[in-house]
C-alpha positions as CSV (number, residue, x, y, z in Angstrom):
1,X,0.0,0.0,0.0
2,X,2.8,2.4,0.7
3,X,4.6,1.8,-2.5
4,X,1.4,2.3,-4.1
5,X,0.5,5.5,-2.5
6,X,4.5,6.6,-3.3
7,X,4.3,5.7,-6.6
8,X,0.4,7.6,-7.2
9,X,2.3,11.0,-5.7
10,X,5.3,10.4,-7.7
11,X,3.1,10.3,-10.9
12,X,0.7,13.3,-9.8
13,X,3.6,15.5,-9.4
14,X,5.1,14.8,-13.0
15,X,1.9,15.2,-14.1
16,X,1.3,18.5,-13.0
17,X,4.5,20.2,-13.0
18,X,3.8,19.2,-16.8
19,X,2.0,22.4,-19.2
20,X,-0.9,20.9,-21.0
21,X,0.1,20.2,-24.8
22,X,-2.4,23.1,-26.2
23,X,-0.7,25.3,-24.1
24,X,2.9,24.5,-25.6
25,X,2.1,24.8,-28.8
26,X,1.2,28.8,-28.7
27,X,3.7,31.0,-28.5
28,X,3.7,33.6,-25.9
29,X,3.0,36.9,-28.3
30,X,1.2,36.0,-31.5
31,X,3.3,36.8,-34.5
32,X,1.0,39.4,-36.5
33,X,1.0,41.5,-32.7
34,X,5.3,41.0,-32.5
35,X,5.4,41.9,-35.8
36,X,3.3,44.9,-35.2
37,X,5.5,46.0,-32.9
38,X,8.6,45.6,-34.4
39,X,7.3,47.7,-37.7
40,X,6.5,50.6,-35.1
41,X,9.1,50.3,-32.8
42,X,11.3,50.3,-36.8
43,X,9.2,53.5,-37.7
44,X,9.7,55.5,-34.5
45,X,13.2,54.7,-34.5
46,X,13.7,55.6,-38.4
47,X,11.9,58.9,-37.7
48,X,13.9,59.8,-34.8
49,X,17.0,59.2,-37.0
50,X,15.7,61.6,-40.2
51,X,15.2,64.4,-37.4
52,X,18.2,64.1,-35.8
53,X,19.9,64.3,-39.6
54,X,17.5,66.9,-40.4
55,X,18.7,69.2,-37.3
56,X,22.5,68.3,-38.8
57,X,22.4,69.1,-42.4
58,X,21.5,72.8,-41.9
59,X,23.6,75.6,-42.7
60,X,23.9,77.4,-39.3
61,X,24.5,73.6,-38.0
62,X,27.3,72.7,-40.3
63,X,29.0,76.1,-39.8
64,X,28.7,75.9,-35.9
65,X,30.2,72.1,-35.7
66,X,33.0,73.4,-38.4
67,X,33.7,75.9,-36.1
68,X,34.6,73.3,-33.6
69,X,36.5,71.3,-36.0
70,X,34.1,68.6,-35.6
71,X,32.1,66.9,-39.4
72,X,28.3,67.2,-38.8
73,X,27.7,63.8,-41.4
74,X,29.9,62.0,-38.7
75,X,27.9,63.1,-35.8
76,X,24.9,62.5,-37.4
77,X,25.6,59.3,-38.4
78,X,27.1,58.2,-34.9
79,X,23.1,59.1,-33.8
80,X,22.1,55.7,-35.5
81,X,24.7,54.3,-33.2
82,X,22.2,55.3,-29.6
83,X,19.6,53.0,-28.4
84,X,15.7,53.5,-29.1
85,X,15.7,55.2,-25.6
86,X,18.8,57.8,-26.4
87,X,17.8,58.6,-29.8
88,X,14.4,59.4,-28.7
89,X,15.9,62.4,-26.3
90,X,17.9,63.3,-28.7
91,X,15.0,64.0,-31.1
92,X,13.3,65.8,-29.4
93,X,16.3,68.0,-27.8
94,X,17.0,68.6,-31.7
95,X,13.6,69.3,-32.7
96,X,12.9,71.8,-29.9
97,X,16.7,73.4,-31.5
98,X,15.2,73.4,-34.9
99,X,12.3,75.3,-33.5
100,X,14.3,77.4,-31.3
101,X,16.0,77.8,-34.5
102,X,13.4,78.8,-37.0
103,X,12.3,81.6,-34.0
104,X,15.4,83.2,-34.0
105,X,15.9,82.4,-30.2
106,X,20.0,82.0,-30.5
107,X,22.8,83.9,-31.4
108,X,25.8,82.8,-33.9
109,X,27.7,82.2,-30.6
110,X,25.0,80.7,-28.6
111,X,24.3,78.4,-31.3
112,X,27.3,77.0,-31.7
113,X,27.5,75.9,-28.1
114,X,24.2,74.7,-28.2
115,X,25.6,72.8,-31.0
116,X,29.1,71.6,-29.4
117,X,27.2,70.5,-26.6
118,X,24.9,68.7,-27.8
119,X,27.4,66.6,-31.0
120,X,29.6,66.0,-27.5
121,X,26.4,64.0,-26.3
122,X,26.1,61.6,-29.4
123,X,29.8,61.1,-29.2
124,X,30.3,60.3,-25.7
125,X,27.3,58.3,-25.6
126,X,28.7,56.1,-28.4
127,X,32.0,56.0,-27.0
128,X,30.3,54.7,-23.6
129,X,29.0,52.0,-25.3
């Protein structure tokens, strides 16, 4: 009897610590909604990207970062190097420049340190890495 009763646990323990076969067969995330997520996740990042290059391939940008000796196609290209989370601030930061910018808010000089600063971001943030 208590071989039996040994044996009868033994088996109800396998037999739960087991996942039922319906169960194993799904994946965790459907496809279609990973996939989903991937193309947005893709198109957020790609945006981020074309308005970080967008901020770097104007005039008054180019002249400020030549100023510094430093090549604004390298900088922004060194951007696609950041994480999703990184290149995200770094949009905005440029896009509130770009309107900042367009308003006349800054100076030759106060550009150009805006500028420095922020190309010193993207390169230590790579270099960090």
């Amino acid at each position: 009897m208590r071989q039996f009763l040994s044996l009868f646990l033994s088996c109800a323990l396998v037999m739960s610590a087991a996942p039922p076969a319906e169960v194993r067969d799904e994946p965790i995330v459907p496809r279609d909604q990973l996939r989903e997520r991937l193309k947005a996740n893709s198109s957020a990042r790609a945006g981020h990207l074309e308005q970080v290059e967008r901020l770097f391939n104007q005039a008054a940008i180019h002249d400020a970062l030549r100023s510094a000796k430093l090549d604004s196609a390298a900088v922004a290209s060194a951007a696609s190097l950041l994480s999703d989370a990184e290149l995200a601030k770094l949009a905005a930061r440029s896009a509130d420049i770009e309107r900042d910018i367009a308003a006349g808010a800054f100076n030759n000089q106060m550009l150009t340190y805006i500028v420095i600063a922020l190309a010193t971001a993207v390169l230590v943030l790579i270099l960090v890495h």
